[in-house]
C-alpha positions in Angstrom: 59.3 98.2 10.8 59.3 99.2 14.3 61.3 102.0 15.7 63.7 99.0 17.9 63.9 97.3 14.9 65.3 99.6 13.0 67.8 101.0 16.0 69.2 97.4 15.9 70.2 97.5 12.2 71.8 101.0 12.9 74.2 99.0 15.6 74.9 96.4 13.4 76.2 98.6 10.8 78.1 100.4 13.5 79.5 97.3 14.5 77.5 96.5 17.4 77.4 92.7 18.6 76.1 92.8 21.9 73.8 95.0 24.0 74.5 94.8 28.7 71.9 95.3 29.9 69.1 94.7 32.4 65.3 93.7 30.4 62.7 96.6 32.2 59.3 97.7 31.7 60.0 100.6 29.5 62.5 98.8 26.7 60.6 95.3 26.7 60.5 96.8 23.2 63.7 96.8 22.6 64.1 93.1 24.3 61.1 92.0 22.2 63.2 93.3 19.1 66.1 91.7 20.2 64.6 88.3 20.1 63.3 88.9 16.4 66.6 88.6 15.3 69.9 87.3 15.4 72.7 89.7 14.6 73.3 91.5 18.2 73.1 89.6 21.7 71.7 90.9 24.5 74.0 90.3 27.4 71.8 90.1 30.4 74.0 91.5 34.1 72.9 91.2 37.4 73.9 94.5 37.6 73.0 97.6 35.2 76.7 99.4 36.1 78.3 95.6 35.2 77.1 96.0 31.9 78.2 99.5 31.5 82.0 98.8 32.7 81.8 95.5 30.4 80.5 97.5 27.1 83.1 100.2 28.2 86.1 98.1 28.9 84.9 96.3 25.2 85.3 100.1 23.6 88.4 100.5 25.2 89.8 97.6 23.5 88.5 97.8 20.1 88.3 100.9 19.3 84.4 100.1 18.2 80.9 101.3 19.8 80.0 99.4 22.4 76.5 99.6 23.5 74.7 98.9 27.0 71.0 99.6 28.4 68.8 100.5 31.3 65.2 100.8 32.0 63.6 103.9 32.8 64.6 105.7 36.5 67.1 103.2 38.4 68.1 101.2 35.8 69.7 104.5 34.0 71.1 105.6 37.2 72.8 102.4 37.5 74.4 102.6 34.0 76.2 106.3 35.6 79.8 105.2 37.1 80.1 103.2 33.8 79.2 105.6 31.7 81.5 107.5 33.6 84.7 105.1 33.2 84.0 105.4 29.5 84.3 109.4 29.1 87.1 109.5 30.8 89.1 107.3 29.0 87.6 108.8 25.3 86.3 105.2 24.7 82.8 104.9 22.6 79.8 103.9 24.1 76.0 104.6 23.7 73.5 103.7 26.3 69.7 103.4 26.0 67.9 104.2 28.6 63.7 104.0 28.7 61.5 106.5 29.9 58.2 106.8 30.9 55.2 107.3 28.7 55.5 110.2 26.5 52.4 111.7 27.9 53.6 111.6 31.5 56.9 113.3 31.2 57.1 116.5 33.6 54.4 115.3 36.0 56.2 113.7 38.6 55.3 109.8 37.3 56.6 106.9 39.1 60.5 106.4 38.3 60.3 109.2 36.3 63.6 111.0 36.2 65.0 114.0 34.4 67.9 111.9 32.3 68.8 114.6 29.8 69.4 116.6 33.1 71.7 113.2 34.7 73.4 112.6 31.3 74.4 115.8 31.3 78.0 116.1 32.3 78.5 112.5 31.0 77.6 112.6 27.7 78.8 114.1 24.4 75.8 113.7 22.8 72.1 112.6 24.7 68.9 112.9 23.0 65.0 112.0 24.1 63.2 110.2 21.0 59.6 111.8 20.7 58.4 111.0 17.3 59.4 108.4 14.6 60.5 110.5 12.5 63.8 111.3 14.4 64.3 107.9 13.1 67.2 106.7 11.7 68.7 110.4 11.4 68.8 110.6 15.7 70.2 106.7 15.8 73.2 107.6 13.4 74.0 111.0 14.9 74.9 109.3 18.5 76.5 106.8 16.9 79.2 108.7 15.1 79.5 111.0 18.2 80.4 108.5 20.3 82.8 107.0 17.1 84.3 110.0 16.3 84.2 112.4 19.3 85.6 109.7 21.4 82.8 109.3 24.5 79.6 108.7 25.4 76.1 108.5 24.0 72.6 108.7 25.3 69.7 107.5 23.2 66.3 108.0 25.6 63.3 106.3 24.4 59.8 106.8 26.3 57.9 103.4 26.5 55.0 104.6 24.1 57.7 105.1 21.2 59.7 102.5 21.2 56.7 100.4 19.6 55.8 103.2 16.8 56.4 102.2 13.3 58.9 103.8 11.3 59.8 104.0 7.6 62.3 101.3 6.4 65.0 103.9 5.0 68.3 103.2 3.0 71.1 104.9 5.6 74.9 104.4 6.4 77.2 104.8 9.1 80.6 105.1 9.1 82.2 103.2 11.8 85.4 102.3 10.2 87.8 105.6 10.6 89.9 106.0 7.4 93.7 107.5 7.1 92.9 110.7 7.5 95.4 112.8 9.2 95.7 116.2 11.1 99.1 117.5 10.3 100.7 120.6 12.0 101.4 123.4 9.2 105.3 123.2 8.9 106.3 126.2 10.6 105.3 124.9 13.6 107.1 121.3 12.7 110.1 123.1 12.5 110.1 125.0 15.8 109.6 121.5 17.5 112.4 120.0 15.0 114.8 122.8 16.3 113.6 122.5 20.1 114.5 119.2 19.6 118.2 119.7 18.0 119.0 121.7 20.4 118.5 119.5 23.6 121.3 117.0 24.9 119.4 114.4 26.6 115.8 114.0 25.6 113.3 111.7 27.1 110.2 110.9 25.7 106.7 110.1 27.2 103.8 108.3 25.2 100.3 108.0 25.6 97.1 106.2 24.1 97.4 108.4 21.6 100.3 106.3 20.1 98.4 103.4 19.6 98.6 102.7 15.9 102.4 104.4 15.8 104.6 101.8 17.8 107.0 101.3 15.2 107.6 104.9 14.0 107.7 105.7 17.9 110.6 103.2 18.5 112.5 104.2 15.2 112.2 107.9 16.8 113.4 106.7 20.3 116.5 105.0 18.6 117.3 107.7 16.5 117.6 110.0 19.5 119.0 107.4 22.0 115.7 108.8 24.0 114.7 106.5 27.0 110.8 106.3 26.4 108.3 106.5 29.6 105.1 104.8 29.2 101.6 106.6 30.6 99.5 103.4 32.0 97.4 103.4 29.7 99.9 102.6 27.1 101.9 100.1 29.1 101.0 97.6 26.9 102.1 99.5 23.4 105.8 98.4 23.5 106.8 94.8 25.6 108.0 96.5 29.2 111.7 94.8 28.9 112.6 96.4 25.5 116.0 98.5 26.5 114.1 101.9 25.2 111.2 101.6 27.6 112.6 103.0 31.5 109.2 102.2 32.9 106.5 104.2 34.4 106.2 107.6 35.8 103.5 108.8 39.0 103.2 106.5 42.3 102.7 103.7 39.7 106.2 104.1 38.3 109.3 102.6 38.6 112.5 104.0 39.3 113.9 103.9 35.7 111.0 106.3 34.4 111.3 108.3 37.2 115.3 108.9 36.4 114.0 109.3 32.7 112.5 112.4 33.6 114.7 113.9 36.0 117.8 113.6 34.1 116.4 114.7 31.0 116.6 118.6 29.0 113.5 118.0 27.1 110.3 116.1 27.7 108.8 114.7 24.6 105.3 113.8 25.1 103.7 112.0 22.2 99.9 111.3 22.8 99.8 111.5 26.3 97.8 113.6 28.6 99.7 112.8 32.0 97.8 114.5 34.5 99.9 114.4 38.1 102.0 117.8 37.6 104.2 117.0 40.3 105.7 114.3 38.4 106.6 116.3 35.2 110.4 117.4 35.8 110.6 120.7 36.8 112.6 123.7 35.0 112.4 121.5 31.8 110.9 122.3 28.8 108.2 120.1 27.5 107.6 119.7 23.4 103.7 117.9 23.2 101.9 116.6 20.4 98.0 115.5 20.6 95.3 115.3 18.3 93.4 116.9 21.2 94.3 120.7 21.2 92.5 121.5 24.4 95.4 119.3 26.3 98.3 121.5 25.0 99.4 123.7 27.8 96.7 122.0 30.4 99.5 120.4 32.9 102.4 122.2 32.8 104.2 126.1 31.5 106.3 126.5 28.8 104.9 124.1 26.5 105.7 124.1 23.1 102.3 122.3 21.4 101.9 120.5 18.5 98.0 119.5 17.3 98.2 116.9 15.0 98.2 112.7 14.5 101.2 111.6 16.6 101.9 108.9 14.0 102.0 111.4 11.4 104.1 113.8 13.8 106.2 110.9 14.7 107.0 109.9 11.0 108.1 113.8 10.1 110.2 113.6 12.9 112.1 110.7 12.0 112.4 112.4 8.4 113.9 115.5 9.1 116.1 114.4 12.2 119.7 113.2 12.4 120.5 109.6 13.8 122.5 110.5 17.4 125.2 108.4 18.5 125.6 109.9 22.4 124.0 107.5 24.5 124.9 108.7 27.7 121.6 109.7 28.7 120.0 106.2 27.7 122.8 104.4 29.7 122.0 106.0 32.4 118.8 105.0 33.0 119.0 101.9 31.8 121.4 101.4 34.7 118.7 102.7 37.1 116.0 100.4 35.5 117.8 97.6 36.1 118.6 98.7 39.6 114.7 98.6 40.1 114.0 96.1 38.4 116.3 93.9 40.4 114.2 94.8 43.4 110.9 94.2 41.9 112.0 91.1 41.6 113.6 90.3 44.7 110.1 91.7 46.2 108.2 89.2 43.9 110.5 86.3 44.6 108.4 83.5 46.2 110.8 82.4 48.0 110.9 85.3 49.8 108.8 84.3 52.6 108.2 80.2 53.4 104.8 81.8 55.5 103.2 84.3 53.3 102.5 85.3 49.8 102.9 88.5 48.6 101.1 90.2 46.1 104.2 91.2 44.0 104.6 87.6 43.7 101.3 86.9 42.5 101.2 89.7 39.9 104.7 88.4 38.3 103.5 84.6 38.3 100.1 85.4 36.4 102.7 87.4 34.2 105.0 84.6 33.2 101.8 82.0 32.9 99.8 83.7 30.8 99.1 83.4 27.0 101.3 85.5 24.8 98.0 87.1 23.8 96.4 87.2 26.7 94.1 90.6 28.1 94.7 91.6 31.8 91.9 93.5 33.2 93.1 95.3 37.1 91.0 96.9 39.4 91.5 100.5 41.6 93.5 99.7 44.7 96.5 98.0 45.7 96.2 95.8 43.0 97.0 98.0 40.2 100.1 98.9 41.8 100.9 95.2 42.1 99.7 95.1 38.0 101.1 98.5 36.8 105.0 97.0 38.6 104.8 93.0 37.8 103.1 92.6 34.7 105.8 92.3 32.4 103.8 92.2 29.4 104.9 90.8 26.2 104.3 91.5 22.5 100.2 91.2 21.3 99.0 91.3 25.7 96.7 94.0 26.7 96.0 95.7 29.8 93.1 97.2 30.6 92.1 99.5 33.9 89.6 101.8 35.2 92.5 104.7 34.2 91.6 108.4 34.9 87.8 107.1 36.4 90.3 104.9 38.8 86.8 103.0 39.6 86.6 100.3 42.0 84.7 96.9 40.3 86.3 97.3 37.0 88.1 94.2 36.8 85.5 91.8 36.7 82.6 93.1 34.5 85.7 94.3 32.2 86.8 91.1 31.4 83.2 90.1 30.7 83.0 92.8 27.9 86.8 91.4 26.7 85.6 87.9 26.4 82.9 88.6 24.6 84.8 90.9 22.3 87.7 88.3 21.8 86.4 85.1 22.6 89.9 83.3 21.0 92.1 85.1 23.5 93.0 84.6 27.6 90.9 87.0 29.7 92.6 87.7 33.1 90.6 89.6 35.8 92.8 91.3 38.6 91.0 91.9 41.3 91.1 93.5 44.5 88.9 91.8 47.6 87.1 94.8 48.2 86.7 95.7 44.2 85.4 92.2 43.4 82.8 92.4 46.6 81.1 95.6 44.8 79.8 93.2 41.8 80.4 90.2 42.3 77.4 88.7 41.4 77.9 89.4 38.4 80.1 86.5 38.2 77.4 84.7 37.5 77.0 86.6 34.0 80.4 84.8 33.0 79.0 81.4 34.3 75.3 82.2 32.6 76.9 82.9 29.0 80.1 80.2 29.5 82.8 83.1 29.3 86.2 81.8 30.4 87.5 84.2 31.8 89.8 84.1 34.7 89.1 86.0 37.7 92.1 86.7 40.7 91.2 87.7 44.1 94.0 89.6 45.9 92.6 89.0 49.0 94.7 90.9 52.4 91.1 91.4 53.9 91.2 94.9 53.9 91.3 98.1 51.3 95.0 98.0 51.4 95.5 101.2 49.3 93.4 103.1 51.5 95.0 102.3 54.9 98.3 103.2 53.0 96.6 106.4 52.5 95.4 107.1 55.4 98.7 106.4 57.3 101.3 108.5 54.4 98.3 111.5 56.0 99.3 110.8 59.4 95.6 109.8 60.4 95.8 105.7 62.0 94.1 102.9 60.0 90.4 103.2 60.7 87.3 101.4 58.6 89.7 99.9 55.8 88.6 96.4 57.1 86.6 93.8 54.7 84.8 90.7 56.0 85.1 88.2 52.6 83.5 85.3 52.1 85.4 82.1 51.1 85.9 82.6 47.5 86.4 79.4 46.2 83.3 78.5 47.9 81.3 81.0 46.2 82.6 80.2 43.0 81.9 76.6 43.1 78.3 77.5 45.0 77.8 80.0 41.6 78.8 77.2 38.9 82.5 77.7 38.4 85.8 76.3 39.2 87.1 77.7 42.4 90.9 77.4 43.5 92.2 79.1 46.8 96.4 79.6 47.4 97.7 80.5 51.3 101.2 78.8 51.1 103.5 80.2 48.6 104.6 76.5 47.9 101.3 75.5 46.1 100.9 79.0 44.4 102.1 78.5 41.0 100.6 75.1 40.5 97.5 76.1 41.6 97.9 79.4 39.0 98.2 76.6 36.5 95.3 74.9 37.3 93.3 78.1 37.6 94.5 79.0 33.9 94.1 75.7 32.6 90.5 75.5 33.4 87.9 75.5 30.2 85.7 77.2 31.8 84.9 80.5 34.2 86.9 80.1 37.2 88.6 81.7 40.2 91.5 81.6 42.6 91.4 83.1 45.9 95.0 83.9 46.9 95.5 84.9 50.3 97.9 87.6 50.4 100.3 89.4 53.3 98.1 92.1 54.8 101.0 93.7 55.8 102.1 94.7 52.0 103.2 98.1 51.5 102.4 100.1 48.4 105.4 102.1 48.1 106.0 104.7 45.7 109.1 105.3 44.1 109.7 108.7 45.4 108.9 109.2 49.3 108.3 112.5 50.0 109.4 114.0 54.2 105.6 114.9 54.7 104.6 111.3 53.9 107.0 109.7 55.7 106.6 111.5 59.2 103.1 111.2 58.0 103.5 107.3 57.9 105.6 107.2 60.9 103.1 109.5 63.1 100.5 106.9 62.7 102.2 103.4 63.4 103.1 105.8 66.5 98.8 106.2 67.0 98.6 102.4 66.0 100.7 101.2 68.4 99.3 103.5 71.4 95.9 102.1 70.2 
């Protein structure tokens, strides 16, 4: 068989089902394999870094590889900011990338780039294919570093190659991870167990790395009467109105996660690599566990670190301590949750203005109206702050972002990788004006392969999160305008159903419609430009640097 060939029964038996990508010159090849047969799809973007947000938003999700592809020079630049979003959140995805003929490399050829040299910082694991024979050994390697090392993958294949034969050779991979567990040695247990005992009012913060240990986490947090912060990325392990989660922590939080951690004698944090120091309470200590030992001690002093599985961790804990009865501590910030909460919601009421809509209550509609299963996708900007504060999700939701990347464009080429990964579930694209104008022609993609998934413009005309910026520095709004083009429009003009909402008083029926569409589709809601992103802890500096440049505003 030919070299293609065989990569393409590699990624089946690494779980591979589709391949983003742009068709070039030097992987025809691989397009031409592709079309021999049946078991992976290749998803043709408009745009090569689409394809890589979609296949990394898809690893994200699942846990599995997720592949994407670009053609030799431009087309692997393109894949970069993808790739990107995908090492910094430790999800698995390989990207193939042609190159020019083998003969030419190092003489300056036309779109001839150095990629090991780009990849470099990127990737976990990048190799050039020069000769057959690497074949399937090379194939198998990336994919099991990108499985098991958590990141990305680089596979470069010169033009000439990819049409060499290869010998048809029995080979496995081992996609699936097993039980296997990393547990601490129990001298070090103990020292946690004790640090533990000894604390009065603990609070604990979980991460990702929690994902498979929701229940042992909330038998824990009961057990210690420990109000439980979630990091963002985990906002969607445990429903957000259980009474053991306060909320959020950072300028996304709320004000119950924030009193979490300032009220609390010892900072649990289970699988979480929170990285805004200021935000970890001060003169506290803080016990961590991650399977990740490079993390222990990264953000703040005095930690006491614990390597190991967090579910394993987690389920030890729960063994060997007592069941508390104080819950002072948890009363008290349940008392400050719901004090926040009750103006989250007074700030989302629709009612709140008979003129404008505000994006608070757009985010908490979307909430209430969507599937129980349904996957939200947010964009960087305004908009997740809008997400991160109204989503109230609910048992079996997802939510997806661009999380320590904090890439604009995510929304939208995420939810094409979710759809296709889930195509029985409610796909829900947040989206910010300016976020959705980066790619949006790769709407199209969800028209071109009928995904339904349901894109929202949050449209204030402007890069709201930016001008808040800006002003909290004391500098006036400057440049943070957008000129959009009618949405629904463009939707209709591409294929799709397209809504548009200006009036609160039409806003939730036109949601409805929206959601209740077969098909692709998108709402353009027209939100207060005004809107202020407010964090939950304002600082002197930001405000005199807020009110220093309404001053410069208004003076023109």
């Amino acid at each position: 068989m030919k070299l293609y060939e065989q990569l393409l029964k590699v990624f089946h038996q690494a779980g591979v089902h589709e391949i983003f990508g742009v068709p070039g010159d030097a992987i025809n090849p691989l397009i031409e394999a592709l079309r021999l047969q049946d078991e992976i799809k290749f998803i043709h973007v408009i745009h090569e870094e689409a394809g890589a947000l979609a296949a990394s938003a898809q690893a994200k999700l699942t846990g599995r590889l997720a592949v994407c592809a670009g053609t030799v020079g431009p087309g692997a630049i393109h894949l970069l900011n993808g790739l990107y979003d995908a090492a910094k959140d430790y999800a698995p995805v390989l990207a193939l990338t042609g190159q020019v003929p083998s003969v030419e490399i190092g003489f300056n050829y036309h779109q001839e780039v150095d990629l090991q040299r780009l990849f470099s910082d990127v990737a976990v694991f990048r190799a050039t294919i020069s000769n057959p024979e690497q074949m399937p050994r090379i194939a198998i390697e990336a994919c099991h570093a990108a499985l098991w090392e958590g990141g990305v993958a680089v596979l470069t294949i010169p033009h000439d190659v990819g049409n060499q034969k290869v010998s048809d050779n029995h080979f496995q991979v081992v996609a699936e991870k097993d039980s296997s567990r990393i547990m601490p040695t129990m001298a070090v247990l103990s020292g946690a167990i004790d640090m533990i005992e000894k604390a009065k009012r603990v609070t604990i913060l979980y991460g990702e790395g929690c994902r498979q240990a929701a229940d042992p986490l909330l038998v824990l947090a009961e057990q210690l009467k420990a109000p439980m912060i979630y990091s963002l990325k985990a906002k969607d392990l445990i429903p957000t109105d259980h009474p053991l989660v306060a909320g959020g922590l950072g300028l996304l939080g709320t004000r119950g996660g924030i009193t979490a951690a300032e009220n609390c004698d010892l900072l649990l944090v289970l699988g979480s690599d929170f990285p805004y120091r200021d935000w970890y309470p001060e003169h506290v200590p803080i016990l961590r566990v991650d399977i990740k030992g490079r993390v222990i001690g990264r953000r703040t002093e005095h930690e006491y670190g614990l390597v190991g599985d967090c579910k394993t961790v987690i389920e030890t804990f729960c063994r060997k301590l007592g069941k508390r009865t104080d819950e002072t501590h948890l009363r008290e910030v349940q008392k400050a949750k719901d004090a926040g909460e009750s103006v989250l919601k007074e700030r989302a009421d629709l009612s709140r203005d008979q003129e404008l809509i505000h994006p608070q209550a757009v985010a908490a509609l979307v909430s209430s109206l969507a599937h129980d299963n349904a996957i939200f996708t947010c964009d960087t900007g305004a908009v997740t702050v809008w997400g991160a504060r109204h989503l109230h999700l609910r048992q079996g939701q997802r939510f997806l972002l661009s999380f320590n990347l904090a890439t604009m464009a995510f929304a939208m080429p995420a939810a094409l990788g979710v759809q296709l990964a889930c195509p029985e579930r409610q796909v829900i694209a947040l989206c910010g004006d300016g976020g959705f104008n980066m790619l949006m022609g790769d709407f199209l993609t969800a028209i071109k392969y009928q995904l339904p998934i349901k894109v929202i413009i949050f449209n204030n005309r402007r890069l709201g999160l930016i001008q808040m910026e800006q002003e909290a520095e004391g500098y006036p709004e400057h440049e943070t305008d957008l000129l959009n083009p009618d949405y629904k429009l463009l939707a209709r003009s591409f294929g799709a159903e397209g809504f548009s909402a200006s009036k609160p008083e039409n806003l939730k029926q036109t949601i409805c419609d929206m959601l209740d569409c077969d098909g692709p589709a998108l709402l353009d809601v027209k939100i207060a430009t005004s809107e202020l992103t407010m964090p939950p802890r304002i600082g002197a500096t930001q405000a005199f640097g807020f009110a220093r440049a309404k001053i410069k505003e208004f003076l023109g």
